[in-house]
LOFIBA-148384 format. One record per residue: y, z, x of N, C-alpha, C in turn; residue in one letter. Coordinates in steps of 0.1 Angstrom, whole numbers, padded with zeros to 4 digits, always signed. Atoms other than C-alpha are relative to their C-alpha. Layout:
! LOFIBA-148384
YZXYZXYZXa...
//
This chain:
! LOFIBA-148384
+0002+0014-0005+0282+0075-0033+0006-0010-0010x-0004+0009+0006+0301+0049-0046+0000-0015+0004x+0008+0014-0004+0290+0011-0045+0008-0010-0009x-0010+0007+0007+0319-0015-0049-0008-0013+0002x+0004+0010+0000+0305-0048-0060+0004-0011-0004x-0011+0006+0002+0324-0077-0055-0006-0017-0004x+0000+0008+0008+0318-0107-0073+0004-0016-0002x-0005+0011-0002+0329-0141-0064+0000-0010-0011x+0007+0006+0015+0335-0166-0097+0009-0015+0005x-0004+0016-0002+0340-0204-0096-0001-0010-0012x+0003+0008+0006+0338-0222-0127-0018+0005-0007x+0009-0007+0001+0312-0198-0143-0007+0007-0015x-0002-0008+0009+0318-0191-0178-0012+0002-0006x+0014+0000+0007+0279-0199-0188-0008+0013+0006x+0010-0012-0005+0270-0166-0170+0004+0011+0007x-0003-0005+0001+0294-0146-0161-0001+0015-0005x+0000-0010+0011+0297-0124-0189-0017+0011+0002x+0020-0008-0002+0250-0111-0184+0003+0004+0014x+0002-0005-0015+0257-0113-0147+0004+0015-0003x-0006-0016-0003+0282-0083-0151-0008+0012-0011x+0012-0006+0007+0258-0072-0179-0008+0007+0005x+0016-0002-0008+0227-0072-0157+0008+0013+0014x-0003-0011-0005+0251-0051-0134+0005+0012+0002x-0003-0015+0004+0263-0023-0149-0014+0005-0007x+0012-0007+0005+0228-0018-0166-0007+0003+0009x+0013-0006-0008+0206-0017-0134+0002+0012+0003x-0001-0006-0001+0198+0015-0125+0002+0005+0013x-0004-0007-0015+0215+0023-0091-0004+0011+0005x+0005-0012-0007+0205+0053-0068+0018+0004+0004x-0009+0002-0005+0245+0057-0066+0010+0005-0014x-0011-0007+0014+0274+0078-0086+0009-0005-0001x-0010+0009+0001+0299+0054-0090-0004-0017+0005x-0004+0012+0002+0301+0015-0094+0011-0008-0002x-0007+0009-0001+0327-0008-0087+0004-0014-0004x+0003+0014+0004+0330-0042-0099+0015-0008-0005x-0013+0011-0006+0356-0066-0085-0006-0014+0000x-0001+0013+0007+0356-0100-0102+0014-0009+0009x-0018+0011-0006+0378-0129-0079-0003-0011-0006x+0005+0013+0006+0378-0157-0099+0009-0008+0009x-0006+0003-0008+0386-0184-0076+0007-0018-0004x-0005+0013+0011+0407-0210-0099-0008-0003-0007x+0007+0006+0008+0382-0218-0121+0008-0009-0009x-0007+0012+0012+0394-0248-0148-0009+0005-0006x+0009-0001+0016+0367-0239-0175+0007+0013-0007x+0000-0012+0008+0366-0212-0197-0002+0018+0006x+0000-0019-0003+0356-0182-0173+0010+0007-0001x-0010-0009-0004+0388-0166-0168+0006+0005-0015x+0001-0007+0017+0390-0159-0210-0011+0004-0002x+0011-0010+0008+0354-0149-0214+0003+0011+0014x-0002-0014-0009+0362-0126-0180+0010+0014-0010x-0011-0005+0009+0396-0112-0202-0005+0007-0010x+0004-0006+0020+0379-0109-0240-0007+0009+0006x+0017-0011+0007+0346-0093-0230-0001+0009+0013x+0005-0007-0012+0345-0078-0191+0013+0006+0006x-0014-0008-0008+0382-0071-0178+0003+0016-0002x-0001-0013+0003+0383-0040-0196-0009+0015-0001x+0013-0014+0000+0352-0020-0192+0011+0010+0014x-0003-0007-0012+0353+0007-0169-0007-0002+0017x+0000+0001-0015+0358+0004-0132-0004-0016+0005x+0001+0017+0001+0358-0033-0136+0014-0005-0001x-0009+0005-0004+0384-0054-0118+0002-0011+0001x-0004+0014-0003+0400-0088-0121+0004-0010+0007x-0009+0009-0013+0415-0109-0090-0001-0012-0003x+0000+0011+0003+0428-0141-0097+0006-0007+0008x-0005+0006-0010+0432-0167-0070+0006-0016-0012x-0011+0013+0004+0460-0196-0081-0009-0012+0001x-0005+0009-0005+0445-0221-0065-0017+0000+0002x+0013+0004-0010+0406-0233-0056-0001+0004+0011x-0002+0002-0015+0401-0220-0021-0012-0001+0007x+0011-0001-0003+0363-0214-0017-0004+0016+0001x+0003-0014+0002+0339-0187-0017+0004+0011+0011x-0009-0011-0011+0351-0171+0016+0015+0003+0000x-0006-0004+0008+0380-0167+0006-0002+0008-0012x+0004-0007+0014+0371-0150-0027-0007+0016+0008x+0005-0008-0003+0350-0127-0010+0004+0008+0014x-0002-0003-0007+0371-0119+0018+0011+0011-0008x-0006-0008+0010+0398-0105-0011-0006+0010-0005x+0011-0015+0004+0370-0086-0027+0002+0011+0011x+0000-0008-0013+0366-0072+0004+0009+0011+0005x-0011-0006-0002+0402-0061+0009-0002+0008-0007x-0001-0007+0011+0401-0047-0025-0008+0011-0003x+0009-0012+0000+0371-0024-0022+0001+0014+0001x-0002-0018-0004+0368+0013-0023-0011+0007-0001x+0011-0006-0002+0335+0019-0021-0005+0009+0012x+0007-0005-0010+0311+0038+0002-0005-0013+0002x+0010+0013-0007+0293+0004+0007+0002-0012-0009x-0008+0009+0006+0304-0027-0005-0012-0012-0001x+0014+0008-0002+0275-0055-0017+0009-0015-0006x-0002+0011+0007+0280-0095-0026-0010-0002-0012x+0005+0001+0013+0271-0104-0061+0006-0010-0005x-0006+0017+0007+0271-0141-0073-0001-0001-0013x+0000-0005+0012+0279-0146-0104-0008-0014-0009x+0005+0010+0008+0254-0173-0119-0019+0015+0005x+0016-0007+0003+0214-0160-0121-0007+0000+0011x+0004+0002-0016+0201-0168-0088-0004+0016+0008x+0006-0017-0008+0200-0131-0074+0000+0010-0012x+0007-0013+0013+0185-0101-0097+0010+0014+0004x-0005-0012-0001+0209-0072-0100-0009+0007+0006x+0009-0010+0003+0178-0052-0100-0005+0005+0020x+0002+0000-0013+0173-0063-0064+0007+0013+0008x-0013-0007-0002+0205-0042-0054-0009+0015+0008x+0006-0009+0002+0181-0011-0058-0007+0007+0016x+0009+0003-0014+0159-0020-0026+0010-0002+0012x-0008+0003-0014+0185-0030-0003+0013+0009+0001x-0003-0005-0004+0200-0004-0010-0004+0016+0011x+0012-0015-0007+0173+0023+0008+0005+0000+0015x-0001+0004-0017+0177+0011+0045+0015+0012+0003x-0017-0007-0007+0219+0025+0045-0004+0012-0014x-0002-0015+0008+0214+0056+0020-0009+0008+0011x+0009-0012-0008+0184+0066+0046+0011+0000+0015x-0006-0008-0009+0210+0068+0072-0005-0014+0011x+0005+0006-0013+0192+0035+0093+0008-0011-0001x-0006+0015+0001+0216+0003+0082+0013+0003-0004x-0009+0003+0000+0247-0007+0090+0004-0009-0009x+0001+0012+0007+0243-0036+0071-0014-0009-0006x+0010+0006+0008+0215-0052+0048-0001-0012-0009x+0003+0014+0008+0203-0088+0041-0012-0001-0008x+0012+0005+0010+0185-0098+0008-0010-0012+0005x+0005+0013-0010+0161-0124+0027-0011-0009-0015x+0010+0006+0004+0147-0148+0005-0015-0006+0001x+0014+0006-0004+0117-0159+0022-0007+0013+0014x+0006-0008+0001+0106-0127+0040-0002+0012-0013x+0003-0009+0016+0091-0109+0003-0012-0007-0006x+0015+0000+0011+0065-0109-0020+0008-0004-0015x-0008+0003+0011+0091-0112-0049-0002-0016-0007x+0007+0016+0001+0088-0146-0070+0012+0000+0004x-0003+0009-0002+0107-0173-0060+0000-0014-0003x+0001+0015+0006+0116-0205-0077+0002-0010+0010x+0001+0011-0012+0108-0237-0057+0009-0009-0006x-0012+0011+0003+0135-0263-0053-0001-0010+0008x-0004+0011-0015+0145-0285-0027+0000+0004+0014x+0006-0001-0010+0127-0290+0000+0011-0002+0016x-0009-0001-0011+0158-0299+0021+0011+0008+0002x-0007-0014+0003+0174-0270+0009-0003+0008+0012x+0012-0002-0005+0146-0253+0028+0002-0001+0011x-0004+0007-0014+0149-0274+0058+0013+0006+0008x-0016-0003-0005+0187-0269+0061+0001+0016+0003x+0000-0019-0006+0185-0229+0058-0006+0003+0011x+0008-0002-0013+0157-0228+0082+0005-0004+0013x-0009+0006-0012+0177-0248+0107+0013+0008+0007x-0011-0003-0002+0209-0231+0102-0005+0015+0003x+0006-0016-0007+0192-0198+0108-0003+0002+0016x+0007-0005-0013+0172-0204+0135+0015-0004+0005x-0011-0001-0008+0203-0217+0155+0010+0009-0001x-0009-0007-0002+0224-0190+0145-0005+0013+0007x+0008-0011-0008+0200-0166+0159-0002+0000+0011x-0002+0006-0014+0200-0186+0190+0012+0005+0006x-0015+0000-0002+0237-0181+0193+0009+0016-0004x-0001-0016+0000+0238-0143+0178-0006+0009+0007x+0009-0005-0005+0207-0130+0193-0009+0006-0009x+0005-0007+0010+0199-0116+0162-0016-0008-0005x+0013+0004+0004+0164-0123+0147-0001-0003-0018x+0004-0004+0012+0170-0124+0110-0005-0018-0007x+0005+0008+0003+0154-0149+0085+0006-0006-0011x-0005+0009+0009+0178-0159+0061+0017+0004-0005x-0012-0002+0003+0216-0160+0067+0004-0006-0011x-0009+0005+0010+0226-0181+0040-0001+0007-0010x+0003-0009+0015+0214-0153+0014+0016+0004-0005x-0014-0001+0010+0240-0145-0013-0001+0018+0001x+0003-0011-0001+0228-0110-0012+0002+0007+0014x-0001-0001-0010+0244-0092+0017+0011+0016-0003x-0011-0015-0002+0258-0051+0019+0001+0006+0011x-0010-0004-0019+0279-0034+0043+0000+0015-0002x-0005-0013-0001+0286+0003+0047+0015-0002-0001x-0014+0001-0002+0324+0010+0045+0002-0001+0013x+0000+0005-0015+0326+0013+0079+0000-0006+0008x+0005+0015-0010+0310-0018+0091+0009-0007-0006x-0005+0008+0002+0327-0036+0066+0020+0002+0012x-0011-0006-0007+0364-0022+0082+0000-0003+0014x+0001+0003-0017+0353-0030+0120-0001-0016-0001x-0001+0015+0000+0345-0067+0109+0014-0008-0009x-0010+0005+0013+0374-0074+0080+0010-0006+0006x-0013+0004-0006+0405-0082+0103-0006-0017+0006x+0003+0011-0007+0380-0108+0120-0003-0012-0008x+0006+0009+0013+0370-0128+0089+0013-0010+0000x-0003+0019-0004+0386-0168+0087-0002-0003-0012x+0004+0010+0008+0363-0184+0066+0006-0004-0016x-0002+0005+0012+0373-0200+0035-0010-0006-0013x+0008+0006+0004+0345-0218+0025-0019+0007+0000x+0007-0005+0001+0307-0216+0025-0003+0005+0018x+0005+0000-0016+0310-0211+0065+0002+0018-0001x+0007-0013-0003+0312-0172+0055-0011+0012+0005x+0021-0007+0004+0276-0165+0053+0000-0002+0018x+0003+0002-0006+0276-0178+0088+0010+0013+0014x-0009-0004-0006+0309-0162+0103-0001+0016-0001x+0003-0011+0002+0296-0127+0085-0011+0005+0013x+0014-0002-0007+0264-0129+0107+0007+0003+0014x-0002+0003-0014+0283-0138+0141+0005+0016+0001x-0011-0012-0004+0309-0109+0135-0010+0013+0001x+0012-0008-0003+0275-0087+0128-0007+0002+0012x+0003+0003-0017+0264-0095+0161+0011+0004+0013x-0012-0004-0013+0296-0091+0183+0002+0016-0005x-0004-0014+0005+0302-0058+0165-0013+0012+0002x+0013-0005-0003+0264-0047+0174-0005+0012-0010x+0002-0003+0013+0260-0036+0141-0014+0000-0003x+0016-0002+0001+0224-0020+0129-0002-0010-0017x+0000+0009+0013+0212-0051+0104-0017+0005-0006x+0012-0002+0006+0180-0044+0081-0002-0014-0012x+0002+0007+0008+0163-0071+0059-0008+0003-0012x+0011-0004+0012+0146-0065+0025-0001-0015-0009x+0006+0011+0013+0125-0091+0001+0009+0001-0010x-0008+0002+0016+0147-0101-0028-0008-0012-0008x+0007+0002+0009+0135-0122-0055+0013-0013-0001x-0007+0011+0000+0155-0158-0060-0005-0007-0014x+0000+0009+0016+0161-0180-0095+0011-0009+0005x-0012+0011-0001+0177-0209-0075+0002-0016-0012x-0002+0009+0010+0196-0235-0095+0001-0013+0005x+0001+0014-0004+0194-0272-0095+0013-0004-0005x-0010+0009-0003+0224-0294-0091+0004-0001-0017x-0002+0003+0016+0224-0299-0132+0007+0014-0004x+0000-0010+0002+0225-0263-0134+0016+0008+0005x-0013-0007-0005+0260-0255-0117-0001+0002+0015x-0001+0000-0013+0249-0253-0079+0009-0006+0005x-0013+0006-0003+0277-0259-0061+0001-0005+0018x+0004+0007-0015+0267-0263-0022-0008-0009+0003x+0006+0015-0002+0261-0295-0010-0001-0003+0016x+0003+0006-0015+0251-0313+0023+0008-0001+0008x-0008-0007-0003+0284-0311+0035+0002+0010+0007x-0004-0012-0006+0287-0277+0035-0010+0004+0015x+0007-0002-0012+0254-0278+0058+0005-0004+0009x-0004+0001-0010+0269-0298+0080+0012+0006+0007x-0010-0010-0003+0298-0276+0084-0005+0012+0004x+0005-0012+0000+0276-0247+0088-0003+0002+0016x+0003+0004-0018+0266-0264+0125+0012+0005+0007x-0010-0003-0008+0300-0263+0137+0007+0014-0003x-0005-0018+0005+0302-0228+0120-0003+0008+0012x+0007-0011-0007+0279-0212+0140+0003+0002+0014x-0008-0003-0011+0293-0223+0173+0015+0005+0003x-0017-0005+0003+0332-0218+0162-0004+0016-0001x-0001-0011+0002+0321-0183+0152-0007+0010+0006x+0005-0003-0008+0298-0174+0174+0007+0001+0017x-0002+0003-0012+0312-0187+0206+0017+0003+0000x-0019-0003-0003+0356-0189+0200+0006+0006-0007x-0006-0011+0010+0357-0161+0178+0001+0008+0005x-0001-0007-0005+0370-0131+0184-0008+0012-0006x+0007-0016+0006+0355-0094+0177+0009+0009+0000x
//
């Protein structure tokens, strides 16, 4: 079993470096790891502390996008690039627990998930409280995408999200997004593809606006016209 985990980086160099730390240390159920790094133009300093201290481990991979494009993009490359048995998202600031990885991965090694979402708010796991229209907006953008997929789950916008090789491969040609409208466009194509989805509790250390968070109100409102664009005039 091998488990390619791809990495999206944006202007990240304060964390970076432990993320990929915290990921080659957890203790996987899985004989091989992966780890595909897209830096996706950063201006700071990531893309030298990526080079000095992480480019060269083993089975650790670089991609470097020219140009700003957003995280779908970044993680649509990853994607490409994979060679895993099952392919997982992994953000690279503190917010999701490597350790998580462990749990979501049980559902697709027992043979029952096609695909498995980290759900922040179905779990027992802690969770740091933030903004309440954080909160609001997820909850909204959910339920209507659930409306519009059929699907029942409780928390598309999670950053925590793995595929089998296979599923990934049936959805990859259909993928678009550029921006944060992935999270939403992943879900739709999960749905038209009638793909077996499982949810497991993860554990969340969301960051405040000071802190480097980078999705803003905006993106929510874009996430509206996501769900129908991708849902409704997309293809499968």
């Amino acid at each position: 079993m091998r488990l390619s985990i791809v990495i999206p980086v944006f202007n990240e160099e304060k964390t970076i470096v432990e993320v990929v730390r915290r990921v080659l240390s957890v203790p996987l159920p899985v004989d091989e790891r992966e780890i595909i790094i897209v830096d996706d133009g950063s201006v700071d300093g990531t893309v030298g502390k990526i080079k000095s201290q992480i480019a060269n481990l083993k089975s650790t991979k670089l991609l470097e996008q020219n140009t700003n494009q957003g995280k779908g993009a970044a993680v649509r490359r990853g994607f490409a690039e994979a060679t895993g048995d099952a392919v997982i998202i992994q953000d690279a600031d503190f917010e999701y627990d490597p350790a998580d990885m462990v749990q979501m991965l049980e559902p697709l090694l027992a043979g029952k998930a096609d695909v498995v979402y980290g759900s922040r708010f179905v779990t027992n796991r802690p969770r740091r409280v933030l903004y309440n229209t954080h909160y609001l907006a997820n909850r909204l953008i959910t339920l209507l995408s659930n409306i519009f997929s059929g699907l029942n789950l409780s928390d598309i916008e999670t950053g925590y999200k793995l595929f089998s090789a296979s599923a990934l491969k049936a959805i990859l040609s259909c993928l678009t997004a550029t921006r944060f409208g992935i999270e939403v466009e992943l879900t739709a194509q999960i749905a038209k593809h009638r793909l077996s989805v499982y949810e497991v509790g993860i554990s969340y250390n969301g960051r405040t606006y000071e802190e480097g968070k980078k999705i803003g109100w905006s993106d929510g409102l874009a996430a509206l016209w996501h769900i129908v664009r991708y849902n409704v005039f997309t293809r499968s």
